[in-house]
N, C-alpha and C positions, 0 to 999 in steps of 0.2 A: 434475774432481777424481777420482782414483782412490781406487776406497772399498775402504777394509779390512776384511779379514777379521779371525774372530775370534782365527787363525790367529796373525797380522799383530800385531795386539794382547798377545794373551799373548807372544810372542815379544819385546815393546819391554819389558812389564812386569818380563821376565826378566833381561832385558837391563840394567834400571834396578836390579834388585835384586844384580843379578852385579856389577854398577859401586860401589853403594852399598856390598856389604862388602868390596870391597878397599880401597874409600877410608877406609872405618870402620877397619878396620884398620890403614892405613899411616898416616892423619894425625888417627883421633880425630874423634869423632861430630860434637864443636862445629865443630872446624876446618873440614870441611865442611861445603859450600854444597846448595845443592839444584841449581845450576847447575852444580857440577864433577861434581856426578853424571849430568847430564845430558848431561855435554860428555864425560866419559868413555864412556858409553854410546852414545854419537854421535847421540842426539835432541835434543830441544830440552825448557827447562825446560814450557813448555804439556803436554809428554808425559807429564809426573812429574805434574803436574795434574788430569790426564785417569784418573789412575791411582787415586792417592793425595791425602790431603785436606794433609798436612801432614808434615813430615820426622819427626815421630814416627811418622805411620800409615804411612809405608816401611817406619820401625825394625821397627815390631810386623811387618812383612809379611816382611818378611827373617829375622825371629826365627820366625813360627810355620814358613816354608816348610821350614827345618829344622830343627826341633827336634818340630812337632806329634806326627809320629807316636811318639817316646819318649815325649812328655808324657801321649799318648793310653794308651800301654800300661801307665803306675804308675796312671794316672785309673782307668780300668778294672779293673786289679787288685783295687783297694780295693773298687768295688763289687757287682764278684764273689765279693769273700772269706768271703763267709759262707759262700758253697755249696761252695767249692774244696774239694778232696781236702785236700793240704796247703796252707792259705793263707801261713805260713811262708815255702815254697819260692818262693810263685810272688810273693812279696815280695823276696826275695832274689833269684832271677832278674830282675826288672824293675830293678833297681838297677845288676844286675850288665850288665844288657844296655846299660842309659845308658853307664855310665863306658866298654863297646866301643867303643860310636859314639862317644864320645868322642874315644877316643883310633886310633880306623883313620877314622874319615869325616873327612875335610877340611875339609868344607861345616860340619857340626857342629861341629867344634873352632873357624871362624874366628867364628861366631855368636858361640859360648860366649865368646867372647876378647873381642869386641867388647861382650857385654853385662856381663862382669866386667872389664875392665880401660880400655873406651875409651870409655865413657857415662858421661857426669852428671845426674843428677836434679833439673836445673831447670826455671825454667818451662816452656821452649821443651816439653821432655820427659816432663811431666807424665802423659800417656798411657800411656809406654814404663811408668815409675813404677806408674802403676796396674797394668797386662799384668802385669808382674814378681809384682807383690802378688796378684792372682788366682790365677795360676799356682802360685804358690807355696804358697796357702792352698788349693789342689787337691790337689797333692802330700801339702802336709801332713793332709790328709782322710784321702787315699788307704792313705797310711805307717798312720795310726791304724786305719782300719779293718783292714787285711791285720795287725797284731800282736792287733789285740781278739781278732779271728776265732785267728788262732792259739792268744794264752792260753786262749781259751775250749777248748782242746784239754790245758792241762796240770793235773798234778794241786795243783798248788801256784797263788800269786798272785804276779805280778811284783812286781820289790824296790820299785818305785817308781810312780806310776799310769800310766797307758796313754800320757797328753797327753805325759809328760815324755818319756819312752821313746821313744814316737814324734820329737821336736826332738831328742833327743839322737842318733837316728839319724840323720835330716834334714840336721843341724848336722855330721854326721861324714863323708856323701857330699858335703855343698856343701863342706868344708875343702878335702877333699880333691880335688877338682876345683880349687878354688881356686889350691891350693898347683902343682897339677901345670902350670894354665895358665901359671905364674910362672916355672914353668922345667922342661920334660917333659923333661928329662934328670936329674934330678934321684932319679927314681922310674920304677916302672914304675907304671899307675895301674891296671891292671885286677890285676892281681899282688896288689898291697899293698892295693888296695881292698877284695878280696874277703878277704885276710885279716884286714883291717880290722873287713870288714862283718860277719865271722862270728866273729872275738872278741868284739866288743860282742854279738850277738846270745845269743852263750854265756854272756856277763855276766849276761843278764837272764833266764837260765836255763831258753833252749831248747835242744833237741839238735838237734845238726845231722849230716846223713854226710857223712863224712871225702872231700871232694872235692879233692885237690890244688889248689892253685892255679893260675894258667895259667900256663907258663913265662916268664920276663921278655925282653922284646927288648930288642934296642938303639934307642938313640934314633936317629930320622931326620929329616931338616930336610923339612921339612910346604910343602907345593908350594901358593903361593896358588889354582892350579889349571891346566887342562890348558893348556900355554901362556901363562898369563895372567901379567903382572906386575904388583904392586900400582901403580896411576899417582904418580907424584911432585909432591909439593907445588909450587906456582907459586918459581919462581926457587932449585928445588931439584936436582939431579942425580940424587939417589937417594931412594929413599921415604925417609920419615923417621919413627920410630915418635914418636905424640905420648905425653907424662905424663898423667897424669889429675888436670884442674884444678879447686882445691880453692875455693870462696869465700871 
């Protein structure tokens, strides 16, 4: 028997995860088997095994491979902000650096697409479920702390308490991610984000400097990646985008 490296290994693991978001993508997390992931990847289901406990701990492995290091940079904001210069800026910068990778990294936009548009929170998923709700109750730590640290810098009190302020911001980057996954032609999202993100911020009556926003591009049809096509569903010609199915 020829024994692998660890080389070898990470190399299938990758493989498995490269397979799993185009098929998440073109036919929807349930449509998917753990075997067409396998068979797209050209191993065998034992390999997804060897890996992974279960199609949710792929989901999560595919979601943190790209998205960790944003999620690491708002986590950390927050619990910097008390020492920061401007804790403000470096709140706004980490928001504003998401919606980039958003919208220029591939890898990150197909995650983000698959975990708002082609996931269900049933049993099977339970995990993913939970991930999402950690993550998110992170973020929203993070948001809270980076605006505390900042009011504690104005001579006034916010119009509203810290908790809300914080969700209403939270609530106004996830829309808007939301809204742009739905149809990125529609908007530009780093453009409109940040003029988004720094009117509400103005609302709650910090000042901000007068940064242009970033010029708007045109939309461009998003490459599932180099070479790769999304695989097509069994006795289909062409991928097929699934709906997201409701109980």
């Amino acid at each position: 028997m020829v024994r692998r490296t660890k080389a070898d290994a990470d190399a299938t693991r990758n493989s498995l995860l490269d397979a799993a978001e185009l098929l998440f993508q073109s036919r929807g997390v349930s449509r998917t088997s753990l075997n067409d992931i396998a068979v797209a990847a050209g191993t065998t289901r034992g390999a997804i095994y060897w890996h992974f406990k279960d199609k949710a701990d792929l989901f999560n492995a595919m979601m943190d491979r790209a998205t960790l290091p944003m999620e690491e940079t708002i986590i950390c904001m927050g619990t910097q902000a008390p020492s920061l210069e401007d804790p403000l800026q470096a709140l706004r910068a980490s928001l504003l650096d998401a919606l980039s990778r958003i919208s220029h990294d591939a890898q990150v936009r197909r995650v983000f697409e698959v975990a708002t548009l082609q996931v269900e929170y049933n049993e099977e998923m339970r995990a993913v479920r939970e991930r999402h709700l950690e993550v998110r109750q992170q973020c929203m730590a993070s948001t809270t702390e980076g605006l505390r640290a900042a009011a504690s810098r104005l001579p006034h009190a916010l119009p509203m308490p810290i908790e809300v302020a914080a969700l209403g911001l939270f609530v106004v980057v996830d829309g808007l991610i939301h809204n742009w996954l739905l149809d990125s032609e529609a908007f530009d999202l780093e453009s409109c984000g940040q003029q988004t993100i720094d009117t509400y911020l103005r609302g709650l009556g910090f000042t901000l400097s007068d940064v242009p926003a970033p010029p708007a591009r045109a939309a461009k049809p998003l490459k599932a990646g180099a070479g790769a096509k999304p695989p097509a569903p069994s006795g289909s010609q062409k991928p097929a985008r699934s709906r997201k199915q409701t109980a």
